[in-house]
KOLBA-453849 format. One record per residue: residue number from 1; residue in three letters; y, x, z of N, C-alpha, C in turn. Coordinates in pm, 1 decimal, always signed. Atoms other than C-alpha are relative to their C-alpha. Example, Ala and Ser with C-alpha at 12.3 -4.5 7.8 and 13.67 -1.06 7.14 Angstrom:
2
+-----+------+----------+----------+----------+----------+----------+----------+----------+----------+----------+
: pos : code :       ny :       nx :       nz :      cay :      cax :      caz :       cy :       cx :       cz :
+-----+------+----------+----------+----------+----------+----------+----------+----------+----------+----------+
:   1 :  ALA :   -119.0 :    +89.0 :     +0.0 :   -450.0 :  +1230.0 :   +780.0 :   +120.0 :    +90.0 :     +0.0 :
:   2 :  SER :   -119.0 :    -82.0 :     -6.0 :   -106.0 :  +1367.0 :   +714.0 :   +109.0 :    -77.0 :    +73.0 :
+-----+------+----------+----------+----------+----------+----------+----------+----------+----------+----------+
***
This chain:
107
+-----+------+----------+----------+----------+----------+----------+----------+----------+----------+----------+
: pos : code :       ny :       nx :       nz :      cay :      cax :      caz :       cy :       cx :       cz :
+-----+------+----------+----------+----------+----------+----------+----------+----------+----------+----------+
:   1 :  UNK :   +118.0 :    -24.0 :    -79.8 : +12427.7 :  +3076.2 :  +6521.2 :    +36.5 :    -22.1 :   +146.3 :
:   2 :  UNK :    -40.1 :    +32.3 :   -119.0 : +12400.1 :  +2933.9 :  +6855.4 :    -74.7 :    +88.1 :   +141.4 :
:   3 :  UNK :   +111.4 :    -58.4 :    -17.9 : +12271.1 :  +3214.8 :  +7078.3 :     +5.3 :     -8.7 :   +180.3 :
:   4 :  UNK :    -20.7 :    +38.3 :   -148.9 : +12156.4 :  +3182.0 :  +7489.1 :    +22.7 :   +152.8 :    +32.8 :
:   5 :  UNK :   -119.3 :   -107.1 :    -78.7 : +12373.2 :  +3374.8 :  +7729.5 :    -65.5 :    -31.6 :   +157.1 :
:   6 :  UNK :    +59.5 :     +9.2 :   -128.1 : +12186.8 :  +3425.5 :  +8082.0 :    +75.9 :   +122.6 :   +109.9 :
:   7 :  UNK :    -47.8 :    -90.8 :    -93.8 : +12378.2 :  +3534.2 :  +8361.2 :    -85.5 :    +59.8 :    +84.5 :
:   8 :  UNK :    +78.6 :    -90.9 :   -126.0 : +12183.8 :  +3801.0 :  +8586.7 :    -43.7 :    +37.7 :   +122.1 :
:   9 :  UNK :    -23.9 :    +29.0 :   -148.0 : +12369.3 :  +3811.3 :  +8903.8 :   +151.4 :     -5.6 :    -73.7 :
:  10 :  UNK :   -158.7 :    +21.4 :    -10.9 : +12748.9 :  +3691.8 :  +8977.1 :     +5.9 :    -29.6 :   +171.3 :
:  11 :  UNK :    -77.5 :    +72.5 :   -120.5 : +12964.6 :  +3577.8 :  +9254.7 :   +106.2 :    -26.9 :     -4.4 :
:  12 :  UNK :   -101.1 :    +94.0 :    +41.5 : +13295.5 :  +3447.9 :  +9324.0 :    +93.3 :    +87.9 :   -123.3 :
:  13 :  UNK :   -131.1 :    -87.6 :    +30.5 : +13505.2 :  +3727.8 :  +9148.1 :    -74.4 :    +20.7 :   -182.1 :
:  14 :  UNK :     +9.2 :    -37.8 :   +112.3 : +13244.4 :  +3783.2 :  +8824.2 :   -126.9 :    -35.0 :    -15.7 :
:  15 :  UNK :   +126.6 :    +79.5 :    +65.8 : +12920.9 :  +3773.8 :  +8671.0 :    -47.5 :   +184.5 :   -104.0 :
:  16 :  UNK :    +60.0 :    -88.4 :   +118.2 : +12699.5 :  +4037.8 :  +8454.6 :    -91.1 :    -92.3 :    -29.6 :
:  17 :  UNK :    +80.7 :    +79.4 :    +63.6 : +12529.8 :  +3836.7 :  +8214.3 :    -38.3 :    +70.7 :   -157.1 :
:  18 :  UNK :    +94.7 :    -53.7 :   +126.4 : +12299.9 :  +3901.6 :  +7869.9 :    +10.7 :   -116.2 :   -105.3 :
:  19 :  UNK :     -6.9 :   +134.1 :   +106.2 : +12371.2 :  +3749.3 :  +7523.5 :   -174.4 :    +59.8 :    -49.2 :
:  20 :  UNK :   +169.5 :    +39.3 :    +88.0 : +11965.7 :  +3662.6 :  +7387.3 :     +1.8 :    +56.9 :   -137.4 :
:  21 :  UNK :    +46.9 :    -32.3 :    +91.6 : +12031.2 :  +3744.2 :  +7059.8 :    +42.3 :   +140.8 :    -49.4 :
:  22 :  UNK :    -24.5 :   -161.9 :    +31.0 : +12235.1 :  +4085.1 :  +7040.5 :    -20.8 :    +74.5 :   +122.1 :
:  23 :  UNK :    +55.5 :    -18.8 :   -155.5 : +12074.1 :  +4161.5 :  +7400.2 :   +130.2 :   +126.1 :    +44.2 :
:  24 :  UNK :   -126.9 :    -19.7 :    -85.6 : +12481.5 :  +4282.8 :  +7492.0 :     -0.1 :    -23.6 :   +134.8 :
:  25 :  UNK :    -29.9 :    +68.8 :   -161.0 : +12557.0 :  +4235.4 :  +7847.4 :   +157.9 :    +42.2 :    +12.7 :
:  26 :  UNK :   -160.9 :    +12.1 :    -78.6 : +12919.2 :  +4154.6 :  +7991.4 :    +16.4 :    +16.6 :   +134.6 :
:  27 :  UNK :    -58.0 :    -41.1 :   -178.4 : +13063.8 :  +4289.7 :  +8287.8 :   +121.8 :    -62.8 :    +42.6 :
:  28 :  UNK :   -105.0 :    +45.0 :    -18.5 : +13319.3 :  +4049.2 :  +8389.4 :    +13.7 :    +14.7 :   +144.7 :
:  29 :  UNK :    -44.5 :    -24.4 :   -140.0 : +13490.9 :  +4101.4 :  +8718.6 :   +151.2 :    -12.9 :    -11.2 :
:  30 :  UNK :   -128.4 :    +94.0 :    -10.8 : +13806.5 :  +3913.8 :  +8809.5 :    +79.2 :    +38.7 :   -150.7 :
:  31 :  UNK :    -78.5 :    +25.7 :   +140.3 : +14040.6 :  +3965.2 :  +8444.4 :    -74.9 :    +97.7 :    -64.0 :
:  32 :  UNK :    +37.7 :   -104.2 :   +132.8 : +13827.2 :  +4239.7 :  +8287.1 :   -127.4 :    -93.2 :    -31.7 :
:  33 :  UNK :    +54.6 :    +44.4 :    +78.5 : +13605.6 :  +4166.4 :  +8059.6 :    -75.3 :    +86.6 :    -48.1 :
:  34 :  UNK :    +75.2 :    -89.2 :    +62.9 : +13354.2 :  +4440.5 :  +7901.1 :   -161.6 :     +8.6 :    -43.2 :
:  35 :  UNK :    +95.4 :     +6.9 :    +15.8 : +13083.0 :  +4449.4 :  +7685.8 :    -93.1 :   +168.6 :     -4.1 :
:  36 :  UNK :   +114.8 :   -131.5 :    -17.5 : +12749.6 :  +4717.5 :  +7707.6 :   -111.6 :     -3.5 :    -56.6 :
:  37 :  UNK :   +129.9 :     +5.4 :    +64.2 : +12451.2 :  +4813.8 :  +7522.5 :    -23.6 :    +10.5 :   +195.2 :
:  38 :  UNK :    +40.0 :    -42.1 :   -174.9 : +12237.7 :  +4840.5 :  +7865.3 :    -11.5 :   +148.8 :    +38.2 :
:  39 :  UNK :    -51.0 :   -156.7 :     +9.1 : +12246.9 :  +5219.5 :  +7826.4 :   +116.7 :     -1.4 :    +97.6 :
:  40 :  UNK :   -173.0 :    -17.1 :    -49.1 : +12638.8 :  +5215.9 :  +7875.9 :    -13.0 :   -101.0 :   +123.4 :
:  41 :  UNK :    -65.5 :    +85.4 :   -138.1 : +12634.0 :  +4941.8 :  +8171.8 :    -16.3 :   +121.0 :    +69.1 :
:  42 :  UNK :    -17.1 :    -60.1 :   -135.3 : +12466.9 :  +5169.2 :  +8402.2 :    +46.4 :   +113.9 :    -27.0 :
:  43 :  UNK :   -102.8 :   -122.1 :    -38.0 : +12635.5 :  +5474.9 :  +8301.0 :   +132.3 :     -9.5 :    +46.1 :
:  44 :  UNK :   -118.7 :    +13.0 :    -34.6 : +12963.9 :  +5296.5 :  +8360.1 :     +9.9 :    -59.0 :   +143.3 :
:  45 :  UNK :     -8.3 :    +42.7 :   -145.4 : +12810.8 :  +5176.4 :  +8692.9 :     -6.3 :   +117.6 :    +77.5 :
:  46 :  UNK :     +9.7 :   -159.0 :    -68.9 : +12693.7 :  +5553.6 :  +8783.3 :   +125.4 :    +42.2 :     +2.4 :
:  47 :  UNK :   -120.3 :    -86.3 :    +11.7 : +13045.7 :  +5667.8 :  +8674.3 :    +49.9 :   -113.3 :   +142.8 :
:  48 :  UNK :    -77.1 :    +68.1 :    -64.4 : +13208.7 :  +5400.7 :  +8894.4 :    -45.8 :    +91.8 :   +171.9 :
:  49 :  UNK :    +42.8 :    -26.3 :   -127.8 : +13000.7 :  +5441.4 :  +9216.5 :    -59.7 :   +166.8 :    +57.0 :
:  50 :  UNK :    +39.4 :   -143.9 :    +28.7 : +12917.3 :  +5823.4 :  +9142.4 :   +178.6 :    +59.0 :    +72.8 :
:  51 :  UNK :    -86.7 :    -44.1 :    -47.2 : +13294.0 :  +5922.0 :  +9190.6 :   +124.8 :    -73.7 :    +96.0 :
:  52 :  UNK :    -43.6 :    +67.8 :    -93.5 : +13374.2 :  +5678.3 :  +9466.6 :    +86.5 :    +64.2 :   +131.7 :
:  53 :  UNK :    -57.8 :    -69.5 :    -81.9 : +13456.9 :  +5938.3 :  +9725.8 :    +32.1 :   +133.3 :    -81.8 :
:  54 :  UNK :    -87.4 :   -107.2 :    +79.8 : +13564.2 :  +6179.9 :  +9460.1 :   +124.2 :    -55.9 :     +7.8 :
:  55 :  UNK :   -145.7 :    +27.0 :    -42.6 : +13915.1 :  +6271.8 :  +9542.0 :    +73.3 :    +26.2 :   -132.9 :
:  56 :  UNK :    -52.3 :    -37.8 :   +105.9 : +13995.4 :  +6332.4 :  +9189.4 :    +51.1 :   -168.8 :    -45.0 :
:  57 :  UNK :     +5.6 :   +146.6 :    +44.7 : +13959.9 :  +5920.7 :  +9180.3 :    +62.1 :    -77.8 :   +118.7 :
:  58 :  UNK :    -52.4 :    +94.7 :   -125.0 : +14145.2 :  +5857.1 :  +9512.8 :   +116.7 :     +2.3 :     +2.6 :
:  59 :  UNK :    -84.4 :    -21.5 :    -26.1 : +14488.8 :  +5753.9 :  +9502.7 :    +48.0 :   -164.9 :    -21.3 :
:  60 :  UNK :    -70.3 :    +89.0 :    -48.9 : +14697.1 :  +5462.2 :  +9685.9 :    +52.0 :    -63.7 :   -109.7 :
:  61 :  UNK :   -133.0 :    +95.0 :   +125.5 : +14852.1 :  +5195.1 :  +9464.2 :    +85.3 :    -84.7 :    +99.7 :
:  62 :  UNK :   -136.9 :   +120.6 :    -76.1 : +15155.2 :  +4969.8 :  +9597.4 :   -130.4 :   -139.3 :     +6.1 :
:  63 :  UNK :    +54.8 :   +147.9 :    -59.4 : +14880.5 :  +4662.9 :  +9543.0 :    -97.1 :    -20.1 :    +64.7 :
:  64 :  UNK :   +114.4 :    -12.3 :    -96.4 : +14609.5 :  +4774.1 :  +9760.0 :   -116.9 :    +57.1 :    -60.9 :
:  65 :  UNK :   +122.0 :    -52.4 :     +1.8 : +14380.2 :  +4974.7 :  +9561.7 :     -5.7 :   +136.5 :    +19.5 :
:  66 :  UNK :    +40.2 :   -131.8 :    -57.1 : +14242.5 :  +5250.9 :  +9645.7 :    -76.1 :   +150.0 :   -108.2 :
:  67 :  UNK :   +125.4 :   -119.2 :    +89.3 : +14000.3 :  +5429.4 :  +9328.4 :    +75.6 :    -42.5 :   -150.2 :
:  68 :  UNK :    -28.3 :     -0.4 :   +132.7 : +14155.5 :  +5482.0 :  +9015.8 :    -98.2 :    +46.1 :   -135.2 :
:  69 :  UNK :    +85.4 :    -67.7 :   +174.1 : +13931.8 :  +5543.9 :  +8645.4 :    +91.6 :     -2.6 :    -47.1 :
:  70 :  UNK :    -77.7 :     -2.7 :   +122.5 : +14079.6 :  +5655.7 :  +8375.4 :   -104.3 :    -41.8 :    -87.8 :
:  71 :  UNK :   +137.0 :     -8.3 :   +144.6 : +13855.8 :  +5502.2 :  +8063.7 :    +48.7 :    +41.2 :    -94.7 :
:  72 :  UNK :    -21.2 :    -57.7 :   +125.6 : +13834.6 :  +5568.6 :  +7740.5 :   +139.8 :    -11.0 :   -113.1 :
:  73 :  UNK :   -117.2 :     +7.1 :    +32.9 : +14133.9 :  +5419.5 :  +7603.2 :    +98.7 :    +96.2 :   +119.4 :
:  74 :  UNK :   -174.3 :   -166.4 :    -76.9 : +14471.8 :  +5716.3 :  +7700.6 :    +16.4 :    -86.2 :   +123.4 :
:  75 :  UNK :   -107.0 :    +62.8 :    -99.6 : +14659.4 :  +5448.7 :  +7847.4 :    -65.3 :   -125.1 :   +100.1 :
:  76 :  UNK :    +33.8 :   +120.5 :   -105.8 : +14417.5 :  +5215.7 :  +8052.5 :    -89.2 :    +32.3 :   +102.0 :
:  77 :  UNK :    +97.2 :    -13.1 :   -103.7 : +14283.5 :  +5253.7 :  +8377.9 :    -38.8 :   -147.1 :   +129.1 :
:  78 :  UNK :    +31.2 :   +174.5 :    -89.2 : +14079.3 :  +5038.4 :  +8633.8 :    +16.4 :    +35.3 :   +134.4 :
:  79 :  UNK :    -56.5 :    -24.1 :   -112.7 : +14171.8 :  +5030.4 :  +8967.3 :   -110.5 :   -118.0 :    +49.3 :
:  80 :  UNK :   +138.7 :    +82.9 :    -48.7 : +13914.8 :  +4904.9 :  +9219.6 :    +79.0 :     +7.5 :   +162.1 :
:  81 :  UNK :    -46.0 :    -31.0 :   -109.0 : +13989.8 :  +4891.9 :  +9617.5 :   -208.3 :     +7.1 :    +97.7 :
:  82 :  UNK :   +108.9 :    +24.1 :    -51.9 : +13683.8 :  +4959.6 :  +9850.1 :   -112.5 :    -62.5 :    -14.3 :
:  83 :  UNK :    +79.5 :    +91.6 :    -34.6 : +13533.3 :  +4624.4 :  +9931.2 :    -44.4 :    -39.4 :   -168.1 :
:  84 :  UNK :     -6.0 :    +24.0 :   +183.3 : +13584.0 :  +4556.6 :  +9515.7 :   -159.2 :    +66.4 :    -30.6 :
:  85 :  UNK :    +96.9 :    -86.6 :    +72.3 : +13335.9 :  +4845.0 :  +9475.9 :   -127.6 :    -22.1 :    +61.4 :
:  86 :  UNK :    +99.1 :    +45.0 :   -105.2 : +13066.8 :  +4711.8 :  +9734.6 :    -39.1 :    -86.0 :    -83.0 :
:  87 :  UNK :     +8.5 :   +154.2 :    +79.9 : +13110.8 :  +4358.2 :  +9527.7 :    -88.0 :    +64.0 :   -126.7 :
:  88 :  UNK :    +23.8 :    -47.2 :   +138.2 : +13038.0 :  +4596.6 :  +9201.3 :   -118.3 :    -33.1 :    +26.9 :
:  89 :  UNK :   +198.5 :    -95.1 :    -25.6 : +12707.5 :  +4762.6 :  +9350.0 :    -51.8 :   -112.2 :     +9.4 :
:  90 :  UNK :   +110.9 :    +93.2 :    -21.3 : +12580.4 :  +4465.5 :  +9460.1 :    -44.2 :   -106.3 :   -121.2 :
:  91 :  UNK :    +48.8 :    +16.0 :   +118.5 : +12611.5 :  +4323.2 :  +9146.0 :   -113.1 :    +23.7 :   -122.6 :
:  92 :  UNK :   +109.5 :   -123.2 :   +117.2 : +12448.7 :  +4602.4 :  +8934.7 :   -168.0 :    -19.5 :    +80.0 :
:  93 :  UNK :   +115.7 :     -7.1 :    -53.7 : +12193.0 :  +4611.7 :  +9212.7 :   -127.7 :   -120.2 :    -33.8 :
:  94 :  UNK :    +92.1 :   +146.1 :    +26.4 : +12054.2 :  +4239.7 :  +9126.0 :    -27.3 :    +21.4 :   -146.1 :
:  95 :  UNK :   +128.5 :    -36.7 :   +155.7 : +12071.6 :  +4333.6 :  +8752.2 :    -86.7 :   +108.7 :     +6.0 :
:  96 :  UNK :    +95.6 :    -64.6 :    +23.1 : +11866.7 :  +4589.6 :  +8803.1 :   -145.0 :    -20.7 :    +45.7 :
:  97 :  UNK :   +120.5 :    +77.0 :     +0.5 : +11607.0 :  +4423.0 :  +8980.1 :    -50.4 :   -107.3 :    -55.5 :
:  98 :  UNK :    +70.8 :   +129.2 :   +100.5 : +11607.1 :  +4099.2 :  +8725.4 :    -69.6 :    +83.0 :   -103.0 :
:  99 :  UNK :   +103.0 :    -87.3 :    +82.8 : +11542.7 :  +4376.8 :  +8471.0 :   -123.5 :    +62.5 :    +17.1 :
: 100 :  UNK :   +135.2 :    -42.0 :    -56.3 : +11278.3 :  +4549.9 :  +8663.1 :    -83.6 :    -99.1 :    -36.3 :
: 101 :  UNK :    +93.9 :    +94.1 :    +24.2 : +11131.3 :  +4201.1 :  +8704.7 :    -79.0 :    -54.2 :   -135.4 :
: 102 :  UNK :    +45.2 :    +59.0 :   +145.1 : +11148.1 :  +4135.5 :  +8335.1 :    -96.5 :   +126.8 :    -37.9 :
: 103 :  UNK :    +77.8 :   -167.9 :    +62.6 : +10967.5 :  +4511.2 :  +8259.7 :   -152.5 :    -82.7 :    +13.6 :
: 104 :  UNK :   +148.6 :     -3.7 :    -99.1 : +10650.9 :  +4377.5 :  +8496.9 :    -15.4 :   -115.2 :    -93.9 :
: 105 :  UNK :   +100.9 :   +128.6 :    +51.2 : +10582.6 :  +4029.4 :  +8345.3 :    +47.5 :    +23.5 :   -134.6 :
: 106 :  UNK :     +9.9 :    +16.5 :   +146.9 : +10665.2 :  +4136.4 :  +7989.1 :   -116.6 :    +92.6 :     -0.3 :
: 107 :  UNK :   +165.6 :    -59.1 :    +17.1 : +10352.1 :  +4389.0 :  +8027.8 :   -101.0 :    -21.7 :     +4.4 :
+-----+------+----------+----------+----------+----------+----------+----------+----------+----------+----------+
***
């Protein structure tokens, strides 16, 4: 089955895009890779930008980042630096207004 894949919003570093037929969306941003019912995107965008200046999520790395997650897997966390997390929002922010847009002219 050959199914269409419509990216949302991107830029140079990633892309959130929607597969058509299992209406998934991917959160790619420079080597990660993650898929989301749309539920889970924006809770994993609220979690991101929710504990941004939580100091429970602030701590220096040797390669310049600045915000550590721990996810769900023990042993893997994502490491973001500032400007990274600006790049996120503005991301999320465009899918959420293509979706909006799609709400209005599917009614």
């Amino acid at each position: 089955m050959n199914c269409d894949f419509q990216i949302l919003s991107d830029n140079e570093f990633g892309y959130i895009g929607q597969c058509a037929c299992c209406r998934e969306f991917n959160f790619a941003y420079k080597n990660l890779l993650i898929t989301f019912t749309e539920e889970h995107l924006f809770h994993f965008y609220d979690f991101l930008i929710g504990n941004q200046d939580n100091p429970n999520f602030l701590f220096d790395t040797p390669h310049g980042k600045s915000h550590v997650y721990r996810s769900p897997v023990e042993n893997l966390f994502l490491t973001f630096n500032v400007d990274e997390l600006k790049e996120l929002s503005q991301l999320f922010n465009e899918v959420q207004l293509v979706l909006e847009a799609r709400k209005i002219v599917d009614l």
